[in-house]
N, C-alpha and C positions, 0 to 999 in steps of 0.2 A: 532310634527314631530321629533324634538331633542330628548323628551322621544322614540319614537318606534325606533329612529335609534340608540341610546347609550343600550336598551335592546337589538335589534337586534345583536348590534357587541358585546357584553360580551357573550352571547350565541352562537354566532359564535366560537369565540374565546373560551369556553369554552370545547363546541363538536370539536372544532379543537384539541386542545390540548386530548381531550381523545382518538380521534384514535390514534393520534400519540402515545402515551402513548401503545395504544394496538396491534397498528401493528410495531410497532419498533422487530427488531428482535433481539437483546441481550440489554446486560446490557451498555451502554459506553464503561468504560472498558474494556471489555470482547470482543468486537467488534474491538477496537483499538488492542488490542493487536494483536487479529486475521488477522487482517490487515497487522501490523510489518510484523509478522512473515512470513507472504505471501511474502512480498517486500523482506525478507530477503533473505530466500531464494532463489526467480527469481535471488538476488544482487549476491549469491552463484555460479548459475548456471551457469552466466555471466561470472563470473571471474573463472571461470571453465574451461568453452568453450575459454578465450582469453588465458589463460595461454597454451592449447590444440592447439590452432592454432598455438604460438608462437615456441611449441616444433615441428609441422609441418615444418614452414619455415624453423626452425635451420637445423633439417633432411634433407629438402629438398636442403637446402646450400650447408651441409658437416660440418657442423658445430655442437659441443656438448656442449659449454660452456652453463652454467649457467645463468640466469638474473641476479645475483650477480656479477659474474664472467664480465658479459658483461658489467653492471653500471659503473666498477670498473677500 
């Protein structure tokens, strides 16, 4: 029984690892970076839309100063 279950699980493990191998869809790399770059971007769009609201408020205040201007 030890022999068919230590062939059993090498052979499992063995076809495990080849699909993975075959249905993986890039390289590591090439996947991560695709990734970054998603995140980055959304991180863009983010601080896009907050800067966009914050010139809302200002306008809607009466107010033109700067974020700098206003840190300061």
């Amino acid at each position: 029984m030890n022999k068919n279950f230590l062939s059993g699980f090498l052979a499992g493990a063995a076809l495990g690892f080849l699909v993975g191998l075959l249905s993986a869809p890039e390289a590591g790399v090439t996947y991560r970076d695709k990734v970054f770059n998603l995140v980055e971007d959304e991180v863009d769009k983010i601080n896009y839309s907050i800067k966009r609201l914050v010139e809302l408020f200002r306008k809607k205040e009466g107010r033109e100063l700067s974020l700098e201007e206003e840190l300061h």
